[in-house]
N, C-alpha and C positions, 0 to 999 in steps of 0.2 A: 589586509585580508585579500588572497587571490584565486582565485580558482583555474582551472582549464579544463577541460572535457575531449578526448583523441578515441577517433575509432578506429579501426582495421576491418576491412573485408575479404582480407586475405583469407585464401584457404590453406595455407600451410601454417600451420600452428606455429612452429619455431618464430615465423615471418611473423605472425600476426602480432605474436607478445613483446616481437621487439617493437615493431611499428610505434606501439603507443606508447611503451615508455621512453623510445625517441621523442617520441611528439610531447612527453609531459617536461623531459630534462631541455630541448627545447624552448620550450615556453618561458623557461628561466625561474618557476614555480616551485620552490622548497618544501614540498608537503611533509604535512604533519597526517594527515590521510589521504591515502589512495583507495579508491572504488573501484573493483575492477569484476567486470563482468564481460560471461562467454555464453556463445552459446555449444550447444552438446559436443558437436563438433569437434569441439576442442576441448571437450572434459576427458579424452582418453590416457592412454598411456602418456607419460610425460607431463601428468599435468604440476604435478609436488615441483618440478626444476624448474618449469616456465613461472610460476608464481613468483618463487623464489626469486627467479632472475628480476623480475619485474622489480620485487622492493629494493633488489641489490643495486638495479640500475635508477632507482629516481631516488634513491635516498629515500623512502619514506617511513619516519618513525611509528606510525598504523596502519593498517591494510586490513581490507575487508572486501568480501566478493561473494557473487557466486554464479551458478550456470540462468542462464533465462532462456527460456522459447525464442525471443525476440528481444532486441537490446535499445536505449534508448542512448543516443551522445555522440559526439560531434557534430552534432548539428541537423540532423538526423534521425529517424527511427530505422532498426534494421530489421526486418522482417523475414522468414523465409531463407533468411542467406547464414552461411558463417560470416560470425564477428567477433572482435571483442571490443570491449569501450572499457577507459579508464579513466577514473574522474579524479584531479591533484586539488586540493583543500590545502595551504597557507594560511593558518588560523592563529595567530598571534594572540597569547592571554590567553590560550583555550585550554583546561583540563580535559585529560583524557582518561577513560576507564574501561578498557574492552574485558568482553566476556564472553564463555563459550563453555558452553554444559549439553547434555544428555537429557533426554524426556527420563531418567529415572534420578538426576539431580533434582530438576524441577519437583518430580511426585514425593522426595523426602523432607521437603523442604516445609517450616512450618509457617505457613498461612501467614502473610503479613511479613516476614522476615525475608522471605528469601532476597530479595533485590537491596534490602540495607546492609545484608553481609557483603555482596558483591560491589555496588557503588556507595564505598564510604566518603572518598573524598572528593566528590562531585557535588556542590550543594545547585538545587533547581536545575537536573540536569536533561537533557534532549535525547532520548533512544533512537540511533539506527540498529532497529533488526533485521535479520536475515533468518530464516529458517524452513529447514525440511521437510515441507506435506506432511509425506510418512512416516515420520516417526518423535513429533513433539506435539503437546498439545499448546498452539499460539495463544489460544482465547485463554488459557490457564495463565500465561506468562504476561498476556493483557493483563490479565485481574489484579496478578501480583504486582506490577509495577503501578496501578491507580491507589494501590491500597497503601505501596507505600511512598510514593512519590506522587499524589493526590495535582492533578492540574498540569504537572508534566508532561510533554508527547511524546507520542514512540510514533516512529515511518519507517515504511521497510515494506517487505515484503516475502513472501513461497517463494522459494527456488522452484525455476518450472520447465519444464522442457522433456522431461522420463517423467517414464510409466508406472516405474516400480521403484520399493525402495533400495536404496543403497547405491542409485546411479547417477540423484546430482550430487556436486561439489558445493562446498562453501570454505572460504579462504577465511584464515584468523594470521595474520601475523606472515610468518613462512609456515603455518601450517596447512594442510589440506584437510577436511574434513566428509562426510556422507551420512551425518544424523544430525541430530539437536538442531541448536541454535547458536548463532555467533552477532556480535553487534557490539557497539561502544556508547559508551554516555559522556557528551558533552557537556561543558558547562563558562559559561564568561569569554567574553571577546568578539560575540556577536551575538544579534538579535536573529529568532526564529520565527518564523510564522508557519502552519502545518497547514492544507486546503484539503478538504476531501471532495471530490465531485461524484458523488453518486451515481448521477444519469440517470434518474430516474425523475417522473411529474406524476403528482398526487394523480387520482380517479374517484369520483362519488365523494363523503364526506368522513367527517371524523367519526370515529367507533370506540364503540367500547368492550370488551371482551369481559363479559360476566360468569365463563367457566372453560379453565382451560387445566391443562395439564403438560408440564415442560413443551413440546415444540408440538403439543395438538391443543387444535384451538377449538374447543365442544361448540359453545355459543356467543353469539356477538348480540348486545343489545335483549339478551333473554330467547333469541330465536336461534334455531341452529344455523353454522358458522359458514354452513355452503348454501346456505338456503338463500344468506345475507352477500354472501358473494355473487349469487345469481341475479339478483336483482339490482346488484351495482352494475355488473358485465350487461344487463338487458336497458340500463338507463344510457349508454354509451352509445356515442359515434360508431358507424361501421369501420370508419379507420381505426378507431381507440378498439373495436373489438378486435380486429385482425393484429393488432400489436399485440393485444392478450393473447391471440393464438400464439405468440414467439415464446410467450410466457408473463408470467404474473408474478406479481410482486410485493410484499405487503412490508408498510414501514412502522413500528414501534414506536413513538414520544423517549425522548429519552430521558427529557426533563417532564416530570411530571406537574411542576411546581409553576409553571408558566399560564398566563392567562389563555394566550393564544398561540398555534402552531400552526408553522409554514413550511417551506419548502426547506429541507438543510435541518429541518428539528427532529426528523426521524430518523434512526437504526432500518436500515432498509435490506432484506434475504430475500430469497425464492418460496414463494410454493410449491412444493414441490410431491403434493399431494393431496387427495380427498377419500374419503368415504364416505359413499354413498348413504350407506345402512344407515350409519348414526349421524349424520350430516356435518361430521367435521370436518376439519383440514387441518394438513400437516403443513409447517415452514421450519425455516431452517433458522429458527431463535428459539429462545424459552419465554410462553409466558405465563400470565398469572390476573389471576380476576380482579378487575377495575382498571387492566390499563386502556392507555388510545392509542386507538392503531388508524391505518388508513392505506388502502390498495394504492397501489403504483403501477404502473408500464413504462416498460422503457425502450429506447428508440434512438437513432444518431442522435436528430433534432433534439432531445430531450439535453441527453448525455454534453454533446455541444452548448448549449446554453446553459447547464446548472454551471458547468466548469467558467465557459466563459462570465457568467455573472460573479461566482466567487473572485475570480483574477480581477475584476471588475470593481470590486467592493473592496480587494486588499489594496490595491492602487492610488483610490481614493483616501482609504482609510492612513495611509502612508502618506502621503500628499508627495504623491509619484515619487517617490526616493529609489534611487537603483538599488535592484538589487546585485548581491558579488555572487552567487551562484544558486542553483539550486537541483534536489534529485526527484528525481517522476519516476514512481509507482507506478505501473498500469497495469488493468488488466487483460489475460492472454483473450480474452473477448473481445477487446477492442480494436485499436486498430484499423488497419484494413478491412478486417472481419466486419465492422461494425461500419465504420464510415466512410467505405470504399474508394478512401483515398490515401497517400502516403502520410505519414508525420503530422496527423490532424492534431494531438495532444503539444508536443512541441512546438509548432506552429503558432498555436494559440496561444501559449505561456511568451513566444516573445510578441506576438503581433499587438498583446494587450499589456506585458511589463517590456518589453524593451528586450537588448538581445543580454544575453548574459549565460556563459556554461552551463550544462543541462544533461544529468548521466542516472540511468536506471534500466529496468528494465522491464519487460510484462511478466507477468507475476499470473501464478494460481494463488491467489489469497492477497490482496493491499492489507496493510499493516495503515492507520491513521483515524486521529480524534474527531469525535462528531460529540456535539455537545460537553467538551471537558472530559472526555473518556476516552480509552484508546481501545480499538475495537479490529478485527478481522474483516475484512467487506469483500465481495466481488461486484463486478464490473465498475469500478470503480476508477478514477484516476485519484492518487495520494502525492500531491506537491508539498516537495518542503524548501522553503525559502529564506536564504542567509543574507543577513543586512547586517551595516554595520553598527556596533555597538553603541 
């Protein structure tokens, strides 16, 4: 099992798309998948030929891609600039099953079935997805694949970089794409491990939600639900309250069935409303009376230490064994935006595992599991890590 990861900073497209499948044919690397991601820059005219050219030139029997705001690979985050990064996968024993549909395949599809039609001969298989903001429902495509490939993970990510629909790309093959979804299910020839780092640290204590309705939360504890937010934000540090001024956060249990809950046990959204009148608050989950919830903020330092403690805890739990590659989700909030410095995410995945290839890119939406379920998140970072089998 071998991987490589090549970026380009070129700004001429032709140049850029050679650069890296020089760099991956190069490397002496026979992929069985190629990752390749751009940013807008280079999603213009010409993009169907340079794709093209890209599988023609490394050999590779899968491909998958698509545009990012910002790209992660070679060694590097690329922010701000044109790039493109391409990541080669040598996966020896590994089944492959790519797929690529339309948000009106997904909505005919019957409940539970759809992903058994598509990956028949993948058994316990691993989803890379990729998909368009605007025009597919992801958390619909979540659901389907827990419902019927129960414990399996999906990592990926939003194509992100436009504003509107129809202007990113997503590569399948030599094809070109600007809806749905694209992604493949792996299965045998190596082991996975999925990280999700939220960035975010609990605030006040555990709750419980005693009347709600899909993504408005009426009362928390029997009292209304802002009333109970106010007096968590008034029991706070002046720092923990000015990082609520950035924004508020509230996280969900996702296991119900546990005695106790920590950090890494919640489904964590935004707030991203209140009213006054009737003392709710709106977030961006669904939920439902009797669950536990618990307010979050988030901040570098936070975001920094959840991640570095996961990397931390799989290291151990490995008894340091290398890893042969892996791809980073992030999100377009992080960054330099967030921890005003270069390659904070990459940096830390080798300063804590060692060095080893590294290609994704920031993303409007992380794709990755939190408690045995596969979920849509932001600001998130989603590591996924290949060892051998």
């Amino acid at each position: 099992m071998r991987f490589v990861s090549v970026a380009s900073r070129e700004e001429d497209s032709a140049k850029a798309f050679t650069e890296v499948a020089d760099g991956i044919r190069a490397s002496g690397v026979r992929p069985d998948l190629v990752l390749l991601f751009f940013t807008m820059h280079h999603a213009g005219e010409g993009i169907e030929e340079r794709v093209a050219a890209v599988r023609r030139a490394t050999g590779a029997k899968h491909l998958l891609g698509s545009t990012g705001e910002g790209l992660i690979g070679g060694g590097a985050e690329h922010e701000g600039v044109p790039a493109v990064v391409a990541q080669a996968a040598e996966l020896p024993g590994t089944r492959f099953q790519p797929f690529a549909f339309p948000q009106e395949e997904l909505e005919s599809a019957l409940t539970g079935m759809f992903w058994k039609d598509r990956v028949e001969t993948v058994p316990d298989p691993v989803f890379l997805v990729l998909a368009d903001p605007f025009s597919i429902d992801v958390e619909r495509l979540l659901y389907e694949i827990d419902l019927s490939f129960p414990g399996s993970p999906a990592i990926g990510g939003n194509a992100s970089g436009g504003s509107q629909p129809g202007v990113h790309v997503l590569c399948y093959g030599d094809e070109v794409r600007r809806e749905g979804a694209v992604g493949v299910a792996l299965s045998g020839g190596f082991r996975f491990r999925a990280l999700v780092a939220q960035g975010c640290r609990p605030i006040g204590r555990h709750l419980v939600v005693t009347e709600a309705h899909e993504n408005i939360i009426a009362k928390i504890g029997g009292k209304p639900a802002l009333l109970v937010a106010q007096e968590v934000l008034e029991a706070l540090s002046e720092d923990d309250r000015a990082r609520v001024g950035r924004g508020l956060h509230i996280g969900r249990v996702i296991n119900e069935s546990q005695e106790t809950f920590k950090q890494g046990d919640f489904l964590i959204k935004n707030v991203i409303g209140a009213d006054r009148e009737s003392g709710s608050i709106v977030a961006g989950d669904l939920f439902r009376k009797g669950q536990t919830i618990q307010f979050h903020v988030r901040d570098a330092d936070a975001a920094s230490e959840d991640l570095r403690t996961l990397l931390t805890d799989f290291h151990a739990s490995e008894g340091g064994k290398k890893v042969a590659g892996s791809v980073l989700f992030s999100c377009n909030g992080r960054g330099e935006r967030l921890f005003g410095v270069p390659d904070h995410d990459t940096r830390l995945v080798r300063e804590v595992l060692g060095e080893f290839p590294i290609a994704g890119f920031f993303c409007a939406g992380e794709i990755g599991p939190v408690g045995g379920k596969n979920f849509l998140h932001g600001f998130t970072s989603s590591v996924g890590l290949f060892l051998e089998a």
